[in-house]
C-alpha positions as CSV (number, residue, x, y, z in Angstrom):
1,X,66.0,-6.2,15.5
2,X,69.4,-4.9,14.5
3,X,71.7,-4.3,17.4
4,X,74.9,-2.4,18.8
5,X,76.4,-2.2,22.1
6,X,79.0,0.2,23.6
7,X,81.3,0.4,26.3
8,X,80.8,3.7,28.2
9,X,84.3,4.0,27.2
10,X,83.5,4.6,23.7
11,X,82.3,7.7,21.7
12,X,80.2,6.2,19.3
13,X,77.0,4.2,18.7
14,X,75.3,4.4,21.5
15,X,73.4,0.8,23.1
16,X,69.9,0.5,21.5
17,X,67.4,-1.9,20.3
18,X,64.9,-0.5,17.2
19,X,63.2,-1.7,14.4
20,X,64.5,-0.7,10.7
21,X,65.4,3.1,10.8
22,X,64.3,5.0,7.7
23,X,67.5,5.5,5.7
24,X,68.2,9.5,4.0
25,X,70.3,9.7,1.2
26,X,71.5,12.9,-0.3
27,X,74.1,12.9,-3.1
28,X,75.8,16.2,-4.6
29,X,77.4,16.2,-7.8
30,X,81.4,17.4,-8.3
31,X,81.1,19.0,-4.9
32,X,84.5,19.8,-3.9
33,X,85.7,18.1,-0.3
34,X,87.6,21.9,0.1
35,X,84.2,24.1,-0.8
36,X,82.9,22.3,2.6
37,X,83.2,24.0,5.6
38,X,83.1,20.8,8.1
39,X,86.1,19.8,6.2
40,X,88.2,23.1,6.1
41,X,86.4,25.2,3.6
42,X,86.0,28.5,4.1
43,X,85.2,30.3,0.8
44,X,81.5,29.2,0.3
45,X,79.3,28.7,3.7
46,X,77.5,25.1,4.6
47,X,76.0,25.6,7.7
48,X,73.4,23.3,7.6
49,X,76.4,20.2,6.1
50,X,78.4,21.5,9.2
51,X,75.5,21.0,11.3
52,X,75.2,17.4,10.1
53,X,79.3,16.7,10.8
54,X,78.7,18.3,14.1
55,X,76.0,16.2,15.4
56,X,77.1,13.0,13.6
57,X,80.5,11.2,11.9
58,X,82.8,13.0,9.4
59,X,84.6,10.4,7.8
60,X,88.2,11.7,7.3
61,X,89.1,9.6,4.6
62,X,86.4,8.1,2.5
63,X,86.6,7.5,-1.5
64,X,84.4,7.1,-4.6
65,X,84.7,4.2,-6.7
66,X,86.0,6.5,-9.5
67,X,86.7,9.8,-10.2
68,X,83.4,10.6,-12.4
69,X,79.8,10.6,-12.3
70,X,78.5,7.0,-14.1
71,X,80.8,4.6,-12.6
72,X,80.9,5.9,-9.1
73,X,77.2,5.7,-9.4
74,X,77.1,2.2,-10.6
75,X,79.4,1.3,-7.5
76,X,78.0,3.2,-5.6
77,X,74.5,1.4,-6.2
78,X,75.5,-2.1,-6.9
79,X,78.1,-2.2,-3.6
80,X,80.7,-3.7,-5.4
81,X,83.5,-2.3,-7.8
82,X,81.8,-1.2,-11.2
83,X,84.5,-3.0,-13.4
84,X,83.1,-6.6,-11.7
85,X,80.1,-5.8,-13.8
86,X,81.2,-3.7,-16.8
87,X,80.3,-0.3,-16.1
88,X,83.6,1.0,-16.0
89,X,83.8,3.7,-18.0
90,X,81.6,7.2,-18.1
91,X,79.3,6.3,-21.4
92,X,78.9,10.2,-22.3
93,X,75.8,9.9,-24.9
94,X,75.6,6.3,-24.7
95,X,73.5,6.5,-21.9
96,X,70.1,6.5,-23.7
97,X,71.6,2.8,-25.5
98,X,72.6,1.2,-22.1
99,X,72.6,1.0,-18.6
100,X,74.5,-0.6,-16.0
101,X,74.5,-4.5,-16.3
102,X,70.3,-4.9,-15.3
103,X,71.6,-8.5,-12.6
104,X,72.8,-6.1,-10.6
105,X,70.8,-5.8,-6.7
106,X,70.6,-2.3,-6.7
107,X,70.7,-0.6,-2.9
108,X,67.1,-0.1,-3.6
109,X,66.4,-3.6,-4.6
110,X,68.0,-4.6,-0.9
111,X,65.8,-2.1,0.5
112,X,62.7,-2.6,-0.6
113,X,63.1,-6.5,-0.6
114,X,63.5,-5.9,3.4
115,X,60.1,-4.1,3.4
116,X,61.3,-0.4,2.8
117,X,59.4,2.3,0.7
118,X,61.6,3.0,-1.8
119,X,61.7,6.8,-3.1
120,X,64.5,8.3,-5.9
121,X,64.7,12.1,-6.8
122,X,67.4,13.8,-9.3
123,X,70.2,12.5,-11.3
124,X,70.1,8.3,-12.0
125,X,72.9,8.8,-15.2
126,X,72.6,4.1,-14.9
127,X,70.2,4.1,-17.9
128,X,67.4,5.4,-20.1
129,X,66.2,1.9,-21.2
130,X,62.9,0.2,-19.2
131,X,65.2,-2.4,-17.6
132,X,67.6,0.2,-16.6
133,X,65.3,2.7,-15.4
134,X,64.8,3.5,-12.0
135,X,61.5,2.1,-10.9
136,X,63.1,-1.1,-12.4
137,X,65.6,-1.0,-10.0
138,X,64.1,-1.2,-6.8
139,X,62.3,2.3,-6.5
140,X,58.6,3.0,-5.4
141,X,58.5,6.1,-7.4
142,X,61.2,8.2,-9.4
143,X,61.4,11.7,-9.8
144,X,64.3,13.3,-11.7
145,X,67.0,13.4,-14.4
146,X,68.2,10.2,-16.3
147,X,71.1,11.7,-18.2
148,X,74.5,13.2,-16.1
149,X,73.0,16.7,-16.0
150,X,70.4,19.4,-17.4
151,X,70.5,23.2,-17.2
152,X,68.6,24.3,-14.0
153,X,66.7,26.7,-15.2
154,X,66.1,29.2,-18.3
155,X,69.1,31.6,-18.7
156,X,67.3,34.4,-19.8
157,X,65.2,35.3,-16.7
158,X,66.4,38.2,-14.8
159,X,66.8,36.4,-11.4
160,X,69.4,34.1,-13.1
161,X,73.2,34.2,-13.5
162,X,74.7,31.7,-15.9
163,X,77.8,30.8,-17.8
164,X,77.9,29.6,-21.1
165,X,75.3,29.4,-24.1
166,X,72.6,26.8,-22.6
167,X,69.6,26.2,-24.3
168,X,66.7,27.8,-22.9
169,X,64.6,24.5,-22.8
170,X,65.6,21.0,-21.8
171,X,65.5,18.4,-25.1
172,X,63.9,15.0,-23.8
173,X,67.3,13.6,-23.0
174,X,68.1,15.8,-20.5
175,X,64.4,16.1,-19.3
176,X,63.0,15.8,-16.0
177,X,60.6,12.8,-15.4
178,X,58.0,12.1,-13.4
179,X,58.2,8.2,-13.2
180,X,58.3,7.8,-17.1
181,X,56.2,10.6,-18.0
182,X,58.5,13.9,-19.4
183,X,57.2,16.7,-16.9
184,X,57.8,20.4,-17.9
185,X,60.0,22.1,-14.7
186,X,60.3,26.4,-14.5
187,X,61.6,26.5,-11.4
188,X,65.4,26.2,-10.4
189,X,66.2,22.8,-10.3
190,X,68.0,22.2,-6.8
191,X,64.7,23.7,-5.3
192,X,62.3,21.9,-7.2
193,X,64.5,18.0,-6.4
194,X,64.1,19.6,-2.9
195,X,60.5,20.4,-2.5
196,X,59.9,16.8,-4.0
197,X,61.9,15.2,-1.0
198,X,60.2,17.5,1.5
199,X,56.9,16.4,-0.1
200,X,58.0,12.7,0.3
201,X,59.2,12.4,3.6
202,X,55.7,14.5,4.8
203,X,53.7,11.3,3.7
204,X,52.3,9.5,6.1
205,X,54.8,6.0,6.2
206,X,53.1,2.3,7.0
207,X,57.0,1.2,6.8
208,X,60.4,2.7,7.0
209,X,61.6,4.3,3.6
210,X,64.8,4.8,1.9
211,X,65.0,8.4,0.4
212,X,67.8,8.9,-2.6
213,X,68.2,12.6,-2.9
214,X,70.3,12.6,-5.7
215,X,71.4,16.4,-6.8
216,X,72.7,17.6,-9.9
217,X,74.6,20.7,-8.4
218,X,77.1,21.8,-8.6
219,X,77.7,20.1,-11.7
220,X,77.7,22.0,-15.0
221,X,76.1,24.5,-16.0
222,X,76.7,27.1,-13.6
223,X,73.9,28.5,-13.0
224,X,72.0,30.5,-10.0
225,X,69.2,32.3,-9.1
226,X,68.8,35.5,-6.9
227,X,68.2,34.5,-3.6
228,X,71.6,32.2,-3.8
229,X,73.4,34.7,-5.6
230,X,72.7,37.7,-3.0
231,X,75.3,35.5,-0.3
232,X,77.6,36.1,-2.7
233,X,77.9,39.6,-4.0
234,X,81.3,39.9,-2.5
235,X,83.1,37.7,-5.1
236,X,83.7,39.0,-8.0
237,X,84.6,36.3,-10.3
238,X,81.2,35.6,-11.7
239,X,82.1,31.9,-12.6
240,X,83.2,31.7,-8.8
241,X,80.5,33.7,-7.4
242,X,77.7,31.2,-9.2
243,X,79.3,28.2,-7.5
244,X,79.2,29.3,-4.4
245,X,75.6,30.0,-4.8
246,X,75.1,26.2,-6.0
247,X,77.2,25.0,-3.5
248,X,74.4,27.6,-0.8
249,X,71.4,25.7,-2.9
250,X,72.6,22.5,-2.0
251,X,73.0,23.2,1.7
252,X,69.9,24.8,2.0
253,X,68.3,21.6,0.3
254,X,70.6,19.7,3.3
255,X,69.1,22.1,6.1
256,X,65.4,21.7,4.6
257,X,65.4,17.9,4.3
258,X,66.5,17.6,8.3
259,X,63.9,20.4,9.2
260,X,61.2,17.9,7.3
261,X,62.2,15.1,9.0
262,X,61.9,16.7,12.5
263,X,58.5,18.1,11.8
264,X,57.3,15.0,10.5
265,X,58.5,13.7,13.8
266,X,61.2,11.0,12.1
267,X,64.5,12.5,12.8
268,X,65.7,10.3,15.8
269,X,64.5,7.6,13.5
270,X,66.5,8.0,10.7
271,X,70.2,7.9,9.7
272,X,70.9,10.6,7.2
273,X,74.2,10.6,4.6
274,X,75.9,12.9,2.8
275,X,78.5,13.0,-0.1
276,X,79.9,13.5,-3.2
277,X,80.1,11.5,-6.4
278,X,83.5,12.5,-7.0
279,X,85.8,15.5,-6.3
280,X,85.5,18.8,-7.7
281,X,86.0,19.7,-11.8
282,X,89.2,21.6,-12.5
283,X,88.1,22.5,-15.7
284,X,85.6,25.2,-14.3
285,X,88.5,27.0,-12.3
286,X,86.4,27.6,-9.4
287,X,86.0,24.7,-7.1
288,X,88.5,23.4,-4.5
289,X,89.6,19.7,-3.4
290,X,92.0,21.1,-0.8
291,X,94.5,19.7,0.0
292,X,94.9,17.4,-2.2
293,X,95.7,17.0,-5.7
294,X,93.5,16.5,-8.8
295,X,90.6,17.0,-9.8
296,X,87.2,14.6,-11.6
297,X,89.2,12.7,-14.1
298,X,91.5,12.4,-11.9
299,X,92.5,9.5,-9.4
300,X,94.9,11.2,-7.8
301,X,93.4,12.0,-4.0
302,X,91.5,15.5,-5.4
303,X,89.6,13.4,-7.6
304,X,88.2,10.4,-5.4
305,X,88.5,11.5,-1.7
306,X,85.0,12.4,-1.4
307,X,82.8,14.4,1.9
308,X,80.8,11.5,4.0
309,X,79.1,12.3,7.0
310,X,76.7,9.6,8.8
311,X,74.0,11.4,11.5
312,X,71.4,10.0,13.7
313,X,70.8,12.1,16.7
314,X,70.5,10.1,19.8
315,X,72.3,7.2,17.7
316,X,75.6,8.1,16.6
317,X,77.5,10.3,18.7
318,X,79.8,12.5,17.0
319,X,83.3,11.9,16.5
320,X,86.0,12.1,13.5
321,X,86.5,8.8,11.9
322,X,89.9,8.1,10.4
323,X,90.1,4.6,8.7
324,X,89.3,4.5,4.9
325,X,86.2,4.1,3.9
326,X,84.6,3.7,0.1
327,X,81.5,4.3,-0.7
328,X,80.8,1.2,-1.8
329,X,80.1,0.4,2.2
330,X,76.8,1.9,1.9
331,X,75.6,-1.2,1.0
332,X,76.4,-3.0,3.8
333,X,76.1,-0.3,6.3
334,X,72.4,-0.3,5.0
335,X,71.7,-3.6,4.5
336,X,72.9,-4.0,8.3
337,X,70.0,-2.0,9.1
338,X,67.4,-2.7,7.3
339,X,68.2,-6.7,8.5
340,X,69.1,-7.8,5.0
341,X,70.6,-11.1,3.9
342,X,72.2,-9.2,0.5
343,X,76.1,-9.1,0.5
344,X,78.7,-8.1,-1.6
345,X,82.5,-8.6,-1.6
346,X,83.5,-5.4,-1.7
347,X,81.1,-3.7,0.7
348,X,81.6,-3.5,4.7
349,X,79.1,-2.4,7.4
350,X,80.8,0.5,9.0
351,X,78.3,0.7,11.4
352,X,79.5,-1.9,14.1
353,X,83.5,-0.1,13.8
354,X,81.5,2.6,14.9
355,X,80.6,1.2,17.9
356,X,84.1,0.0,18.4
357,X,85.0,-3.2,16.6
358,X,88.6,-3.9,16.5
359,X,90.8,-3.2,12.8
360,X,90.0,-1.3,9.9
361,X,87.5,-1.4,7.3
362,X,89.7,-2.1,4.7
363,X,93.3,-3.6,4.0
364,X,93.3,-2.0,0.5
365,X,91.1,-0.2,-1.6
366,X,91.2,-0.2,-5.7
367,X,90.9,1.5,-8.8
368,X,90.8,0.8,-12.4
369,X,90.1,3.1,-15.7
370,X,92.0,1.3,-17.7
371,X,94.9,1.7,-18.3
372,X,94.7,3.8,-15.5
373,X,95.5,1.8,-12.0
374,X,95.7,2.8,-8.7
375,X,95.3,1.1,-5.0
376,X,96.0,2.3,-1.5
377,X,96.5,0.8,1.8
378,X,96.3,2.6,5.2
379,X,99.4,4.5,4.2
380,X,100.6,4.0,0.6
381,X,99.2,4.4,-2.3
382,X,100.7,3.1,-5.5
383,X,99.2,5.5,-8.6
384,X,100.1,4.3,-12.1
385,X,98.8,6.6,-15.2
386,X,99.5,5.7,-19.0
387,X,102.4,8.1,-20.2
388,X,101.0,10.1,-23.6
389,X,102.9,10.6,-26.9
390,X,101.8,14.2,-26.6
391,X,103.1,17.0,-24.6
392,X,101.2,19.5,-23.3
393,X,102.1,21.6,-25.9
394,X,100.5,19.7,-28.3
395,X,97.1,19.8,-25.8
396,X,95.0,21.2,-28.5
397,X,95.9,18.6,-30.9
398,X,95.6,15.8,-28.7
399,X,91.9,17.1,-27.9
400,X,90.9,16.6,-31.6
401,X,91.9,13.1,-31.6
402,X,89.3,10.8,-31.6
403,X,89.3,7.7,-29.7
404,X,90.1,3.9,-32.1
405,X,86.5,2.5,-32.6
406,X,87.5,-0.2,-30.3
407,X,88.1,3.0,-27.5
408,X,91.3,4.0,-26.0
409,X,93.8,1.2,-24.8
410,X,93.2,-0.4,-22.2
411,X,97.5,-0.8,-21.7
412,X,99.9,1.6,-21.8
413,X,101.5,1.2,-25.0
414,X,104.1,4.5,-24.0
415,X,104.6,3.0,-20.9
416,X,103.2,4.0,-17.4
417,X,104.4,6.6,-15.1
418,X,104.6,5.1,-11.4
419,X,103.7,6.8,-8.4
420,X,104.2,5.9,-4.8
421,X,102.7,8.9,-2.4
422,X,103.0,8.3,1.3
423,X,99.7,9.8,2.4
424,X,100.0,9.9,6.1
425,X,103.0,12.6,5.6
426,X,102.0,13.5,2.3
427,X,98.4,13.5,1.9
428,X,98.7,16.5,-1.0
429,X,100.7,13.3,-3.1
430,X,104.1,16.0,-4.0
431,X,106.6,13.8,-3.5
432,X,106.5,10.8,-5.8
433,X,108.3,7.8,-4.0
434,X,108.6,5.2,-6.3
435,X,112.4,4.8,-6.5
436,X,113.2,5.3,-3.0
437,X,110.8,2.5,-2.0
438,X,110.3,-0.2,-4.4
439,X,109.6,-3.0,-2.4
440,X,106.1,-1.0,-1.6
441,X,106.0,-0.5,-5.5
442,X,106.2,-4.3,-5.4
443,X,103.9,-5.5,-2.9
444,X,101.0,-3.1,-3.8
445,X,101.4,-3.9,-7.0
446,X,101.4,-7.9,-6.6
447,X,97.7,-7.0,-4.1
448,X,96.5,-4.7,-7.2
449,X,97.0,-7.8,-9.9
450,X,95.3,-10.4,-7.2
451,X,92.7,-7.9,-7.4
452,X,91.9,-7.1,-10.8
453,X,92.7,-10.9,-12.0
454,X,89.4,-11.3,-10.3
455,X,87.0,-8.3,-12.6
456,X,85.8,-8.8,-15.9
457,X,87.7,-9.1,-19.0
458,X,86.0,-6.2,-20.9
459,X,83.6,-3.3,-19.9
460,X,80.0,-3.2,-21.3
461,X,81.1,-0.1,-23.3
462,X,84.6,1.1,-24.5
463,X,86.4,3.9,-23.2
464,X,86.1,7.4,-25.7
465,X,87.0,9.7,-23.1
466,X,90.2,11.3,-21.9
467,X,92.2,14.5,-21.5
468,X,96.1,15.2,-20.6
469,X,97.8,16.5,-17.6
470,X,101.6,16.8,-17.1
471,X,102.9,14.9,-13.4
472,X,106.4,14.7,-12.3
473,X,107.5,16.0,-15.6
474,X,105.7,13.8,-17.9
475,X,102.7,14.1,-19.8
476,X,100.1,11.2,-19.0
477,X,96.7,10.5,-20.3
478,X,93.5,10.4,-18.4
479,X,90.9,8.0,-19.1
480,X,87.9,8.0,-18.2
């Protein structure tokens, strides 16, 4: 039996005593933290997310691994920093040629090697390959997408809003699979990944199951159907009118996942999760990380500070919890549960400071895109991007220039602009501090190099993606 105990004096896990609780999963894609309404959003509605953050924990200050899709996933699923086992970089169409590193115990391998059922539906973007695939790491049965995204549905019908020229059909790439079988899909996709969760979690269960609900919205493309769309009416900008109405798909998968769980009689047993793989894309001009800065790409707070809200009704009492938090803990946190004997070294049950335990999570959490560096403690964060021989001027030429065979650098060879942001004052990171305090330059610096002296020498695949963006007056290079 897994165990808590709290003081009356303390607003969190309550005292109980329970076998392994079934563990609920559900994963957006580029949501952005400001197009939530439990954390200050209040263009698109998420009643049903709210509700969760109401009943449960809202973490105030909890981060991806990296600022897009692959990597955060591989972190996200292995519980420890994707560059200790290669997968640092997004691998764009590389993805059908590898995978992340197949050693790694997946959270689904912990799981099920505790006696779980094991279920994944949506978006796996780890691997096409048979050792790489889902059901060969750790899950029962697999429904979904294996690439980073497909269109939702065919543009042409006339309950559908899209932007941009997307083929009418998905290629077997982007398919959707039914275990490894290519299964043709009409219906919008949110609702269909939805339907198949709802179908899971009615099942009649001999032992407690894990449930990866794994979305693909709001990701590109932007696309919506009618009864989404209707909520929206009022906002003219179509781009901005068909995210919202992702952003509405998604919470009504969030509202219908905890409505099948209550029929089915499970929801005091069962600690559901929510969040994001990474912050919001700037690039489609209609999503919001407010307040903070950046975007996906990006490791500046916009593009890692992610939504994470814990519930489990008669188990967690609601509160706001401020310490950082990665999303790497979600290994431990269910491992903790599910009585497991797995660890990792970067991945913390956040369960027991719930109910109270003394300090913080974290001293320091890290990131690395090389050359790209970055770490934060629980006030300062040290951000250090590679400067660019470009201006942004010369944006359109610097897009056509393809990566060195070998990918982009992994130093700085224009040297590196340095940024110090206090984020308890400055949590939007305006005022770059660098000069004023250097012995903070100094000393996060010396706990970054401890830190990445221990990761691997070179990723599984090199880096071929990056794009520009002008900070502080200079012109830096994201890679990615």
């Amino acid at each position: 039996m897994w165990r808590i105990t709290c003081t009356a004096l303390l607003t969190c896990v309550c005292s109980y005593s329970l076998a392994q609780p079934n563990i609920v999963f559900i994963f957006a894609d580029d949501l952005g933290i400001g197009d939530v309404g439990a954390y200050g959003g209040a263009t698109i509605k998420t009643p049903h997310i709210d509700a969760l953050a109401a009943d449960g924990v809202l973490f105030e200050q909890a981060y991806a691994s990296h600022p897009v899709c692959s990597p955060s996933r591989a972190g996200l699923m292995s519980g420890r920093y994707q560059q200790r086992h290669g997968w640092e970089f997004n691998p764009a169409e590389r993805i059908e040629t590898s995978g992340m590193d197949a050693k790694q115990i997946t959270l689904a391998d912990m799981l099920s090697d505790s006696g779980y059922t094991t279920a994944m539906v949506g978006k796996w973007h780890l691997g096409y390959l048979p050792q790489f695939h889902p059901l060969n790491r750790g899950f029962d049965g697999y429904f979904g997408v294996l690439a980073g995204g497909s269109i939702f549905i065919d543009q042409s019908r006339p309950d559908v809003e899209s932007i941009g020229n997307w083929p009418r059909k998905r290629d077997r790439s982007k398919g959707v699979y039914d275990g490894h079988e290519l299964v043709e899909v009409d219906a919008y996709l949110t609702d269909v990944f939805t339907d198949r969760a709802v179908d899971f979690i009615k099942q009649v269960h001999k032992a407690p199951f894990f449930l990866y609900l794994s979305h693909t919205t709001p990701h590109t493309p932007l696309q919506a159907t009618t009864p989404y769309l209707e909520r929206y009416r009022h906002i003219e900008n179509p781009a901005a009118r068909i995210y919202a109405a992702m952003v509405a798909s998604l919470d009504d998968s969030v509202g219908a996942i905890v409505q099948a769980l209550d029929e089915a009689g499970q929801l005091d047993n069962t600690l559901i999760v929510f969040s994001s793989d990474n912050g919001c894309a700037g690039y489609i001009k209609v999503c919001s990380n407010e307040p903070f800065a950046g975007f996906k790409r990006y490791h500046n707070e916009g593009g890692i500070r992610v939504p994470l809200i814990f519930s489990w009704p008669g188990q967690i009492a609601p509160r706001r919890y401020s310490s950082m938090v990665s999303l790497l803990d979600l290994m431990a946190t269910f491992g903790g549960l599910a009585e497991s004997t797995h660890t990792t070294e970067d991945s913390v049950d956040l369960l027991p400071f719930l109910a109270g335990k003394e300090g913080q999570p974290h001293d320091y959490l890290y990131w690395r895109s090389s050359p790209t560096r970055a770490i934060r403690d629980h006030r300062w964060k040290l951000l250090e991007y590679a400067k660019s021989q470009y201006s942004m001027a010369d944006l359109d030429a610097a897009r056509r220039v393809s990566p060195p065979a070998e990918g982009w650098p992994r130093s700085a060879p224009n040297g590196y602009l340095t940024m110090l942001y206090d984020l308890q004052n400055d949590p939007s990171e305006s005022t770059n501090l660098a000069t004023t305090h250097p012995e903070i330059v100094a000393r996060l610096r010396t706990a970054y190099e401890d830190w990445n002296s221990g990761l691997l020498a070179e990723p599984i695949l090199p880096a071929t993606r990056s794009t520009l963006s002008e900070m502080h007056g200079e012109t830096v290079q994201l890679i990615f």
